[in-house]
N, CA, C and O of each residue as an XYZ file, in Angstrom:
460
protein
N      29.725     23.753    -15.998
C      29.205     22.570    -15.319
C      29.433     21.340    -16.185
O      29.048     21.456    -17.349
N      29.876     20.415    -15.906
C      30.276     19.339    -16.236
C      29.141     18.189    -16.237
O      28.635     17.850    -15.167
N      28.760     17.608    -17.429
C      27.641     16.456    -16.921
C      28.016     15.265    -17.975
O      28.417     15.365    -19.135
N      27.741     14.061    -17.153
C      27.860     13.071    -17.731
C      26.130     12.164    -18.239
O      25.017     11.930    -17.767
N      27.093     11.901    -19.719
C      25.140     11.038    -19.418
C      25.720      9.565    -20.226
O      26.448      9.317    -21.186
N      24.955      8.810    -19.251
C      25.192      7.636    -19.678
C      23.995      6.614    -20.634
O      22.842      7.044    -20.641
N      24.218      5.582    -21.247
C      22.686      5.349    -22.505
C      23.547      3.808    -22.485
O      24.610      3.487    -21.953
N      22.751      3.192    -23.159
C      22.647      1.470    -23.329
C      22.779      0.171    -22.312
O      23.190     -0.967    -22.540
N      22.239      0.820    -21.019
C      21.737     -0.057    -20.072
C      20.882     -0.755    -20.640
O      20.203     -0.230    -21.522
N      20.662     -2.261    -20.255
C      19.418     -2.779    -20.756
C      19.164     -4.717    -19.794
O      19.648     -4.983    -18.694
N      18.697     -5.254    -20.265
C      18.817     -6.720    -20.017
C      19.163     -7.411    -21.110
O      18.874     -7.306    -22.302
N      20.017     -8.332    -20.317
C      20.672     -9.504    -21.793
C      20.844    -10.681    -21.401
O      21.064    -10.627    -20.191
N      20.865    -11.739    -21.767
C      20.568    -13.000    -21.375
C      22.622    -13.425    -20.971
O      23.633    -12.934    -21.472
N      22.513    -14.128    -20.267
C      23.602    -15.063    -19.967
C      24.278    -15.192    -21.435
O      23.532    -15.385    -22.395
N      25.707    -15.087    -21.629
C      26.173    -15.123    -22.569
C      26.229    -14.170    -23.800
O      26.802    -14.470    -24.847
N      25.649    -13.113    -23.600
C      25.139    -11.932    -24.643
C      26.281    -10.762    -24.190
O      27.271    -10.757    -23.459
N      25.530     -9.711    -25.098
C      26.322     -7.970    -25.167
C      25.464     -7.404    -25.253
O      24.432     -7.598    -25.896
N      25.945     -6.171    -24.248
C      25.887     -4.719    -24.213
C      26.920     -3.743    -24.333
O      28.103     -3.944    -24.061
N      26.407     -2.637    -24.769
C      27.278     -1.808    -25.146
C      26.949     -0.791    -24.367
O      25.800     -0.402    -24.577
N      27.696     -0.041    -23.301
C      27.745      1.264    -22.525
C      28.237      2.584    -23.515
O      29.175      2.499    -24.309
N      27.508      3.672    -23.327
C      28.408      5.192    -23.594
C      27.848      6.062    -22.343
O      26.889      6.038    -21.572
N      28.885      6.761    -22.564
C      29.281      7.957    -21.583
C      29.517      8.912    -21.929
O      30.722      9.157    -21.872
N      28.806      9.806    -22.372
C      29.491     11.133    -23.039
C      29.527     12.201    -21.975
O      28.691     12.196    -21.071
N      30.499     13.144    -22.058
C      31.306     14.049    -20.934
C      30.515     15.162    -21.736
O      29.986     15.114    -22.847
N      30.599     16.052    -20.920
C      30.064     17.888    -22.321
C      30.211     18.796    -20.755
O      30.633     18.561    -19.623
N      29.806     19.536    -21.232
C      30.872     21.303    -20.650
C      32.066     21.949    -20.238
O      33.097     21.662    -20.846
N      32.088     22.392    -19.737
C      33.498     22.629    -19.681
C      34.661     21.509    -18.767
O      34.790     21.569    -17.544
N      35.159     20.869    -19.347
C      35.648     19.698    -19.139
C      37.651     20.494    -18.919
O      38.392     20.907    -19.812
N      37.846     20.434    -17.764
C      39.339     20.656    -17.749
C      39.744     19.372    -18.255
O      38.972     18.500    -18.656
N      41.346     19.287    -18.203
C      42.220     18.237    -18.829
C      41.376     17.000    -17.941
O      41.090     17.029    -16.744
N      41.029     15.717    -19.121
C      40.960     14.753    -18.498
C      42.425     13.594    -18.396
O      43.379     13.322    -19.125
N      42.021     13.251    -17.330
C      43.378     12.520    -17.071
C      42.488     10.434    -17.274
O      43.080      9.535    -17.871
N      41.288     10.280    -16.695
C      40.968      8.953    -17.089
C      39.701      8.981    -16.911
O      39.131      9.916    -16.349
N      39.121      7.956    -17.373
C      37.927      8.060    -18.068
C      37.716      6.046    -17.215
O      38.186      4.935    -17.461
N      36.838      6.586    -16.300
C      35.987      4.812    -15.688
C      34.972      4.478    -15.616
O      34.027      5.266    -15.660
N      34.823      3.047    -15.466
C      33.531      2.836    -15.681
C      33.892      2.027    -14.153
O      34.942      1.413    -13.963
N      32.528      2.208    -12.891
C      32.704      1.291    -11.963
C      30.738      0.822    -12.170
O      29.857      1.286    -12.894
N      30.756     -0.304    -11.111
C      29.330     -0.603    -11.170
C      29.314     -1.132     -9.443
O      30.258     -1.648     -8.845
N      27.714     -0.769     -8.808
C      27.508     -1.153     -8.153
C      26.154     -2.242     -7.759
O      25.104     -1.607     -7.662
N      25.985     -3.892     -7.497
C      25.278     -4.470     -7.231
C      24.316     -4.349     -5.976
O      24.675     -3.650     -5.029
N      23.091     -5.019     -5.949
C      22.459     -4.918     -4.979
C      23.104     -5.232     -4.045
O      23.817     -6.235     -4.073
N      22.981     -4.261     -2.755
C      23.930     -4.902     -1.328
C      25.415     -4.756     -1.542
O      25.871     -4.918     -0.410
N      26.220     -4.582     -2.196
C      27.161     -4.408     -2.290
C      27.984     -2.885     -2.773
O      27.607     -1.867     -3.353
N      28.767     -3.165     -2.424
C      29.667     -1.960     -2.191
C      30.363     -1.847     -3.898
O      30.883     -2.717     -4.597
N      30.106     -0.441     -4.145
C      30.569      0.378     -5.439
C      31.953     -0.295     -6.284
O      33.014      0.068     -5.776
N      32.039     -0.832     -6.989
C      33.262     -1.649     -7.641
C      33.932     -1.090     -8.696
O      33.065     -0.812     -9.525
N      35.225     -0.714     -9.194
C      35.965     -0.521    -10.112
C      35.791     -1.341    -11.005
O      35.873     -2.522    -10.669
N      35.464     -0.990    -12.593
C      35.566     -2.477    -13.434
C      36.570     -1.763    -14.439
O      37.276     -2.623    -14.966
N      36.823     -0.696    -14.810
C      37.891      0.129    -16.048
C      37.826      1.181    -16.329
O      36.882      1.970    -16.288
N      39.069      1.307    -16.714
C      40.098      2.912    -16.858
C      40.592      2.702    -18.482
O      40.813      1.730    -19.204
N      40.621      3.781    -18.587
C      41.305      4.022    -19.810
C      41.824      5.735    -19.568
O      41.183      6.642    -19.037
N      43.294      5.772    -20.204
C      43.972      7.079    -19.332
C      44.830      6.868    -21.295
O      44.764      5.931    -22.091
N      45.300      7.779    -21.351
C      46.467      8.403    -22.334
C      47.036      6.665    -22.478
O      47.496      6.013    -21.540
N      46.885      6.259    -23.652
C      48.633      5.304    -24.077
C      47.850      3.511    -23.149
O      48.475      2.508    -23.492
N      46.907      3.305    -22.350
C      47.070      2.737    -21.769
C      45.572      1.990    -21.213
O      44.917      2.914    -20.729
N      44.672      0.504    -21.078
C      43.276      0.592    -20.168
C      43.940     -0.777    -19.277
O      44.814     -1.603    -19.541
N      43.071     -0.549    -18.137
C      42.974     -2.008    -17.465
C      41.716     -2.027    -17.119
O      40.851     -1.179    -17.339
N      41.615     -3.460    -16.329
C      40.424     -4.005    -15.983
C      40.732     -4.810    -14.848
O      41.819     -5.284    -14.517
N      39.366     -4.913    -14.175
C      39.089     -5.734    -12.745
C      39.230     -6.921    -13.330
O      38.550     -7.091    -14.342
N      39.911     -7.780    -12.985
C      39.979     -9.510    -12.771
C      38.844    -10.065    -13.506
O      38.819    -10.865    -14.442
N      37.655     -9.296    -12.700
C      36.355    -10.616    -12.837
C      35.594    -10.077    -14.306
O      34.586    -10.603    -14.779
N      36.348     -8.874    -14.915
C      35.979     -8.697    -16.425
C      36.937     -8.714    -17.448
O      36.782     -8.421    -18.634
N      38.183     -9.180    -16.721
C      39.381     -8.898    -17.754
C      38.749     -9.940    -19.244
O      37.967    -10.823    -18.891
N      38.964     -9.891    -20.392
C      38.989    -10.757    -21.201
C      37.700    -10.738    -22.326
O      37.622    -10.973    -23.532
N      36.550    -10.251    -21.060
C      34.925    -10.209    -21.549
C      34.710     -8.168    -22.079
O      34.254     -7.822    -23.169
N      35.039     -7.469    -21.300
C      34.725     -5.717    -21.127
C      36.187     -5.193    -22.101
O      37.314     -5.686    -22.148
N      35.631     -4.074    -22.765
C      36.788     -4.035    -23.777
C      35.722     -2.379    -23.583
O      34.594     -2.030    -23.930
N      37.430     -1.449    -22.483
C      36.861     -0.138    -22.662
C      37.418      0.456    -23.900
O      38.190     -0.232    -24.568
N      37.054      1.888    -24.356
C      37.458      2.294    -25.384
C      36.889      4.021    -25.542
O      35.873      4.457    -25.001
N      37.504      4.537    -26.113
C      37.329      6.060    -25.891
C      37.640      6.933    -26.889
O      38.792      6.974    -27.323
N      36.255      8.066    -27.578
C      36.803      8.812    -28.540
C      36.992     10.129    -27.904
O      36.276     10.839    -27.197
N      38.336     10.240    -28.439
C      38.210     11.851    -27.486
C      37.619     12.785    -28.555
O      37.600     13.745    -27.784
N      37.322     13.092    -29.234
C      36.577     13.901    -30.124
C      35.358     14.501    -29.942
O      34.900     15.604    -30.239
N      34.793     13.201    -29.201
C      33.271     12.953    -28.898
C      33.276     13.005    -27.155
O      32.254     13.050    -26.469
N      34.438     12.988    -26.727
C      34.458     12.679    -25.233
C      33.432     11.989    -25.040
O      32.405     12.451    -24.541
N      33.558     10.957    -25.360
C      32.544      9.948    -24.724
C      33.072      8.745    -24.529
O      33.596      8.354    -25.573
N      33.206      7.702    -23.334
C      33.870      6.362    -23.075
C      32.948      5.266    -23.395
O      31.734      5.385    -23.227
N      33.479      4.236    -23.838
C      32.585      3.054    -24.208
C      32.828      1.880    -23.049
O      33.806      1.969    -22.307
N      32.083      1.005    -22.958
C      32.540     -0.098    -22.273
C      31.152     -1.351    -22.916
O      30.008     -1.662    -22.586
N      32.475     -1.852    -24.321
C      31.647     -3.214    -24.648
C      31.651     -4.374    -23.428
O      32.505     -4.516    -22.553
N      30.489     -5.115    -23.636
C      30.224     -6.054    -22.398
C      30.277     -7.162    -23.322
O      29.569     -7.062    -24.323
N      30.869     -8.032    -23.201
C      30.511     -9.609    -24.147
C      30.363    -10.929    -22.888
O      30.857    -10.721    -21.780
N      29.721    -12.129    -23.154
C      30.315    -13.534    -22.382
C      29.293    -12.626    -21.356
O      30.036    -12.456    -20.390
N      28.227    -12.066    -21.084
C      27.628    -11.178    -19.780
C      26.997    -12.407    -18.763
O      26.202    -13.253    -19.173
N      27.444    -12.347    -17.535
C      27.032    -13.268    -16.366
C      26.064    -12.821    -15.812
O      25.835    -11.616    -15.913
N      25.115    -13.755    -14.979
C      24.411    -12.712    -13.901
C      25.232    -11.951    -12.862
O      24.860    -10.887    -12.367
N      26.221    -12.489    -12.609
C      27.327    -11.710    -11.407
C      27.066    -10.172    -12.124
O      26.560     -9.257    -11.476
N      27.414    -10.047    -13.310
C      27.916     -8.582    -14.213
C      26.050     -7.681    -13.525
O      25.828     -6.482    -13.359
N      25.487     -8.392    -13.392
C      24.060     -7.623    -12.781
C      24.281     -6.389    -11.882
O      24.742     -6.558    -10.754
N      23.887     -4.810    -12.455
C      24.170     -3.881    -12.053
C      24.323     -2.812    -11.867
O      25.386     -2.677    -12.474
N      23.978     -1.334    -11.273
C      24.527     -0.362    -12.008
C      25.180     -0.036    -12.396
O      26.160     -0.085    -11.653
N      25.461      0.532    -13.621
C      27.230      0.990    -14.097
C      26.988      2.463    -13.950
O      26.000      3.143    -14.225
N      28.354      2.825    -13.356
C      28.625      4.470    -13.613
C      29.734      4.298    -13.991
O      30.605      3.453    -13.786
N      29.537      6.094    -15.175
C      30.958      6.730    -15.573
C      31.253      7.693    -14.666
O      30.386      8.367    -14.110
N      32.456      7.808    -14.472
C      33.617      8.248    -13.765
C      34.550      9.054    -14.704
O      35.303      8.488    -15.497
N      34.487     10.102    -14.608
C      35.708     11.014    -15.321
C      36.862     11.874    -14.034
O      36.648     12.556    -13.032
N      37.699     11.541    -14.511
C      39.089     12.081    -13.329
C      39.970     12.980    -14.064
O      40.903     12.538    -14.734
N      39.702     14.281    -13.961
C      40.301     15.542    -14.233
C      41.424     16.283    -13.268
O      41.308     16.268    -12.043
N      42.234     16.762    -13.771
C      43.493     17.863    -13.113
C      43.609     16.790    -12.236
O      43.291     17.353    -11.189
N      43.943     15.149    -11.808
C      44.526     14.279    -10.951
C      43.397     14.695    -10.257
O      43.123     13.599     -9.768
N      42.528     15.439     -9.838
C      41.831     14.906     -8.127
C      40.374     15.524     -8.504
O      39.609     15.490     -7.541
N      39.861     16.037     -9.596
C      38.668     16.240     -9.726
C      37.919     15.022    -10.361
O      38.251     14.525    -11.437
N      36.737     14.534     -9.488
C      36.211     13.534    -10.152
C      34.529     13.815    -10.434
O      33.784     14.469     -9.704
N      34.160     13.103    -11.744
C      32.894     13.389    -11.788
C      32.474     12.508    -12.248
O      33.100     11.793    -13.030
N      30.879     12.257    -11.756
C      29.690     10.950    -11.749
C      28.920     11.350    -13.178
O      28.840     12.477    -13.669
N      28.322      9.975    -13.753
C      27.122      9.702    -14.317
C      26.238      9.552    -13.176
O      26.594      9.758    -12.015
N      24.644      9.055    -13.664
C      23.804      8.580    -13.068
C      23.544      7.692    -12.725
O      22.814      7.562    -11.742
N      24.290      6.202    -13.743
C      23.961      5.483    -13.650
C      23.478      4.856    -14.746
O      22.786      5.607    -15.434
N      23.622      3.419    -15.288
C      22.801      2.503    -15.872
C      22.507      1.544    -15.435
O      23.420      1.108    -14.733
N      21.365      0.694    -15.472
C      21.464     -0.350    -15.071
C      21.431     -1.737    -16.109
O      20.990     -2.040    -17.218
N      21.954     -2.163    -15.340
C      22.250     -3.769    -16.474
C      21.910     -4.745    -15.976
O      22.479     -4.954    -14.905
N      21.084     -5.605    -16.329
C      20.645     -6.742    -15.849
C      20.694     -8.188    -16.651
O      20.319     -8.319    -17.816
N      21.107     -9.019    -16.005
C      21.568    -10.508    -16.958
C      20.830    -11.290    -16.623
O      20.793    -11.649    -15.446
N      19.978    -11.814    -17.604
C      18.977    -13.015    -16.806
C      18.400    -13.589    -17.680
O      17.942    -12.795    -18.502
N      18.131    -14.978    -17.974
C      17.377    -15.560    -19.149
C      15.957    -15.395    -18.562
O      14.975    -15.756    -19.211
């Protein structure tokens, strides 16, 4: 069984950081990418970053600020948050994508930006 747990949700003021982890544990077939998406109140589930073998991107509206990063040792994915908006207000989940079509959830963190 495969479980993800996710840790360093929190609140941070306009302009601040957080730091996300994700650590993967059991029997984990080949991972192929490792994401972080988040979903806001009322709104529909969003992609924000991947990180795969050799390679990460990012959604538009975090390119520059979110800097994913990943130890495979530890199987666990990071996603630093810097420059944090209230827009960034949200749950984050990890996302792990195994053998191309197996995918598996965190729970969830939530993040909230607000002076």
């Amino acid at each position: 069984q495969v479980q993800l747990v996710e840790s360093g949700g929190g609140l941070a003021q306009p302009g601040g950081s957080l730091r996300l982890s994700c650590a993967a544990s059991g029997r984990l077939p080949s991972i192929n990418a490792m994401r972080w998406y988040r979903q806001a109140p009322g709104k529909e589930r969003e992609w924000v970053a991947r990180t795969s073998p050799g390679w990460t991107r990012y959604a538009d509206s975090v390119k520059g600020r979110f800097t994913i990063s990943r130890d495979n040792a530890k199987n666990t994915v990071y996603l630093q948050m810097n420059s944090l908006k209230p827009e960034d207000t949200a749950v984050y989940y990890c996302n792990v994508l195994c053998d191309g079509s197996t995918e598996y959830w965190g729970q969830g963190t939530q993040v909230t930006v607000s002076s």
